[in-house]
Every structure is written in structure tokens, then in C-alpha cells.
C-alpha positions as a Markdown table, in Angstrom:
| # | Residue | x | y | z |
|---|---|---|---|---|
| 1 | Unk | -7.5 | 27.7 | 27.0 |
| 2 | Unk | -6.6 | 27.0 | 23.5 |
| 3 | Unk | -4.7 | 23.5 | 22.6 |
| 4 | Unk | -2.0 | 23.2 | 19.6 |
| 5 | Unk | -4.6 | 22.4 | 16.6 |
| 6 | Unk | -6.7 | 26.0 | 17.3 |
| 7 | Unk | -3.5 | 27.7 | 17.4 |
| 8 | Unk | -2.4 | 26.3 | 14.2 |
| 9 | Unk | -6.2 | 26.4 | 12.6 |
| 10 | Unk | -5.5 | 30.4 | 13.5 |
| 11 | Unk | -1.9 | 30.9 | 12.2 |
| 12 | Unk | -2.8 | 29.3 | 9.1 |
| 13 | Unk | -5.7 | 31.7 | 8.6 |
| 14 | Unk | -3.5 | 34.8 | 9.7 |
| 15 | Unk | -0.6 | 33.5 | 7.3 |
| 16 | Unk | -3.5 | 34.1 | 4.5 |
| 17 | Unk | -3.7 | 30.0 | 3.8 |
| 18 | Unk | -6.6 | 28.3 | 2.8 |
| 19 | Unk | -8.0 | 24.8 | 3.0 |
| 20 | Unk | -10.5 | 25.5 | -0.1 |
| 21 | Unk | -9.3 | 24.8 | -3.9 |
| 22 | Unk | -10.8 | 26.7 | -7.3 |
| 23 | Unk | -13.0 | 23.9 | -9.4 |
| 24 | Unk | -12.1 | 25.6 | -13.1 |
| 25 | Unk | -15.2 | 23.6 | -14.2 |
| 26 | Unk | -18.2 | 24.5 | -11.8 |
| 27 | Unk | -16.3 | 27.9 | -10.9 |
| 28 | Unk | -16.6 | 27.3 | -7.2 |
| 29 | Unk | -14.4 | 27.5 | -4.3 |
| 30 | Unk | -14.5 | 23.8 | -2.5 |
| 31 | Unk | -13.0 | 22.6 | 0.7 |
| 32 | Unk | -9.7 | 20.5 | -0.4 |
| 33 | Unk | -11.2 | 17.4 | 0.7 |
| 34 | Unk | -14.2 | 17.8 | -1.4 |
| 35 | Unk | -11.1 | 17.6 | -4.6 |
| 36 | Unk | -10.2 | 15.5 | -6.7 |
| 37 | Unk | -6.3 | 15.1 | -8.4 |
| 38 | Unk | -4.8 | 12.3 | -10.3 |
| 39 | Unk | -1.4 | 11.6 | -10.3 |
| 40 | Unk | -1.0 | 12.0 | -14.4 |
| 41 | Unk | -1.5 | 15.4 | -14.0 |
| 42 | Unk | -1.7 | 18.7 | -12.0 |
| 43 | Unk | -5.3 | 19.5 | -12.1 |
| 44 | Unk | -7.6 | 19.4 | -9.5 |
| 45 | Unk | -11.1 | 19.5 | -10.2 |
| 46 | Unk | -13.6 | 19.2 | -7.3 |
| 47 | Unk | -15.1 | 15.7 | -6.9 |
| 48 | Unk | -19.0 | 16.2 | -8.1 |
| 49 | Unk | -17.2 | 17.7 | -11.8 |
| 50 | Unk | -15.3 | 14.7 | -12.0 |
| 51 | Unk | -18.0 | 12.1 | -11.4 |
| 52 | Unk | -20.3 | 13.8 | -14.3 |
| 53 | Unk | -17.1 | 14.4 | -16.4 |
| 54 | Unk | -16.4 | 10.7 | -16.1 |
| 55 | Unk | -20.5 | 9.7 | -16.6 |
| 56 | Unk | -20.7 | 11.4 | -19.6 |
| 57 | Unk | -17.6 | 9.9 | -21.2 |
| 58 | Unk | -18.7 | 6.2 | -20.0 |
| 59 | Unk | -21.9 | 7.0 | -21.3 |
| 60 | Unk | -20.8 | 8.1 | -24.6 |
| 61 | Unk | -18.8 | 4.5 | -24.7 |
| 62 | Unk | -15.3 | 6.1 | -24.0 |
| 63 | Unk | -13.5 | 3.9 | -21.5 |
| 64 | Unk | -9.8 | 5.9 | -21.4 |
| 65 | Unk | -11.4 | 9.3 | -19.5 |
| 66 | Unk | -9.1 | 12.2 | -19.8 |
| 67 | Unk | -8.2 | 14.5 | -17.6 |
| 68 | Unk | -11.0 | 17.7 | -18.3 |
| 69 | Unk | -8.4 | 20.2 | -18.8 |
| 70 | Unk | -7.7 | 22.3 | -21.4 |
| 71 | Unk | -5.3 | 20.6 | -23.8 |
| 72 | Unk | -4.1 | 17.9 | -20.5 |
| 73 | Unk | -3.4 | 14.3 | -21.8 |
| 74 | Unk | -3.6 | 13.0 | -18.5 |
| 75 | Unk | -5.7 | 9.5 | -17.7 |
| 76 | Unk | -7.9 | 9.6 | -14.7 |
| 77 | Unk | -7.9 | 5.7 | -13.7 |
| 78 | Unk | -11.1 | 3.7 | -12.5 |
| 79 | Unk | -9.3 | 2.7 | -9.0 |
| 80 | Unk | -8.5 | 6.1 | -8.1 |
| 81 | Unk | -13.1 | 7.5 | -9.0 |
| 82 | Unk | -13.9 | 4.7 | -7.0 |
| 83 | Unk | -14.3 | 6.6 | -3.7 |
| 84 | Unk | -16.1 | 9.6 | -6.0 |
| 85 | Unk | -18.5 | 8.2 | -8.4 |
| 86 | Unk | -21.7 | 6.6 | -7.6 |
| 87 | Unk | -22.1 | 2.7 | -7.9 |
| 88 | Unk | -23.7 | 2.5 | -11.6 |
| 89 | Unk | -20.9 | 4.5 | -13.2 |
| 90 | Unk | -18.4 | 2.5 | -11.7 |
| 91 | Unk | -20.5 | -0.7 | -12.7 |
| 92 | Unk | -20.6 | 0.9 | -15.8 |
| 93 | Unk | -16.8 | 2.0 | -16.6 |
| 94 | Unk | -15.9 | -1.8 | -15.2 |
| 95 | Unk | -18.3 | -3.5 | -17.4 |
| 96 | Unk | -16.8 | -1.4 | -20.4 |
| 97 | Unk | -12.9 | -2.1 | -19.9 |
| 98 | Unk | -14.1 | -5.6 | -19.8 |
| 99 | Unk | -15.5 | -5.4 | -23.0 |
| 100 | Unk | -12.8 | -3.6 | -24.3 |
| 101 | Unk | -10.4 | -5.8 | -22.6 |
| 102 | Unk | -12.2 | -8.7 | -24.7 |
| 103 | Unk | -12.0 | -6.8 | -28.0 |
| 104 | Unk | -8.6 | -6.7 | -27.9 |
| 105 | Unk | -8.1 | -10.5 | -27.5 |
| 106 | Unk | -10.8 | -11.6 | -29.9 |
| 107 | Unk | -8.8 | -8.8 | -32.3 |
| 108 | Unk | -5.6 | -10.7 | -31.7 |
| 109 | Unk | -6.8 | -14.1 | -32.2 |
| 110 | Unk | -8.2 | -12.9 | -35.3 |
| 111 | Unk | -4.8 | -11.1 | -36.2 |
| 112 | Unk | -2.7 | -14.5 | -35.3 |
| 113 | Unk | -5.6 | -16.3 | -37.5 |
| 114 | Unk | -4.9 | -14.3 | -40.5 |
| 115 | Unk | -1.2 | -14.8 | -40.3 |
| 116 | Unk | -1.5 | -18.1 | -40.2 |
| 117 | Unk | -3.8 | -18.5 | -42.9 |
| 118 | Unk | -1.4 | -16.3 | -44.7 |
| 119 | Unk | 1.6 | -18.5 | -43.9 |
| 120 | Unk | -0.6 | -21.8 | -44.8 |
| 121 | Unk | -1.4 | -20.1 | -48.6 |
| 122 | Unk | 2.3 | -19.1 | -49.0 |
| 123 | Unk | 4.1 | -21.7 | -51.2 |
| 124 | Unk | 7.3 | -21.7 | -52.0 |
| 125 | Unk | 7.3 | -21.6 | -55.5 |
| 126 | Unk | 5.4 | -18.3 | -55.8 |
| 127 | Unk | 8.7 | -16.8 | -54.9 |
């Protein structure tokens, strides 16, 4: 006796459909649940090439990770790698936006400093 689900599990494979995706990095035919998309994009790239893809950019102190496709602007986001990469990259990629994230204030402090100074050494006569 066959329920509903085998049925469908057997149409689906008669209809020619498949529950495995092409990774265009490691060349290999995955099962869709073993891929990972973002939703900047429309690449798909099986989740073991996008943890090293993302390593290697963290490690090489980049903190906005691209998507890995050819030409594709897209931005793959910490939150959505979480359930993908392994603890220390994730500790890592945090601990890096942080940093950034400080850089950028300490950059605007210093910008509102200088524009202060520069309104303080501004007299009115030198116009």
C-alpha cells in the first residue's frame, strides 16, 4: 500500500524533477537542502562553498562578503551564514563588524572634531 507522499516522491521523479541543485563552485550536484541562497541575489551555491567563501573573506579582513558569482553585487548577511558556518567564523565576522562598526564612529567624531575646529579658527574678518 502506498500513502500520498510515495506517490508524489514518484511523480515528481517521473515528471523528470529533482530535489538536487548544481554548486557552480565545487562542481557538484547537492541535495537542495544542503544549499545555500540569499535573498540579494539568485545564486545558489551549496552550503560547505559558502562557509570557506565567507572564511576566506573574514580572514582576509573583509567584513561586506559578496555573493561568489561571477560579476553578482549581491551581500550575503551574517544572520542568514549563521545556521552554515562553524562557530569561530561567525565569532570572527561579528567581532569584525564590531570593529568596523567602531571605526566608523571614532571616524565621525573625528570628522565633527575637525569641523568644529574649523568653525572655532574661522573669523569673520578673513572674509
Amino acid at each position: 500500500m502506498h500513502d500520498d507522499s510515495d506517490q508524489m516522491h514518484v511523480d515528481a521523479e517521473e515528471a523528470g524533477e529533482s530535489s538536487y541543485s548544481f554548486c557552480e563552485i565545487c562542481l557538484e550536484r547537492k541535495d537542495s537542502d544542503q544549499m545555500f541562497k540569499t535573498e540579494s541575489c539568485v545564486h545558489s551555491f551549496c552550503c560547505d562553498c559558502v562557509g570557506k567563501h565567507v572564511a576566506t573573506k573574514i580572514q582576509e579582513s573583509i567584513t561586506v562578503v559578496t555573493c561568489p558569482g561571477l560579476d553578482c553585487k549581491g551581500v550575503i548577511e551574517l544572520d542568514a551564514c549563521r545556521a552554515v558556518l562553524p562557530k569561530d567564523v561567525l565569532d570572527r565576522w561579528d567581532e569584525a563588524l564590531c570593529f568596523r562598526n567602531t571605526d566608523d564612529v571614532v571616524e565621525v567624531d573625528k570628522i565633527e572634531a575637525d569641523e568644529q575646529v574649523v568653525e572655532i579658527n574661522i573669523d569673520e574678518g578673513d572674509f
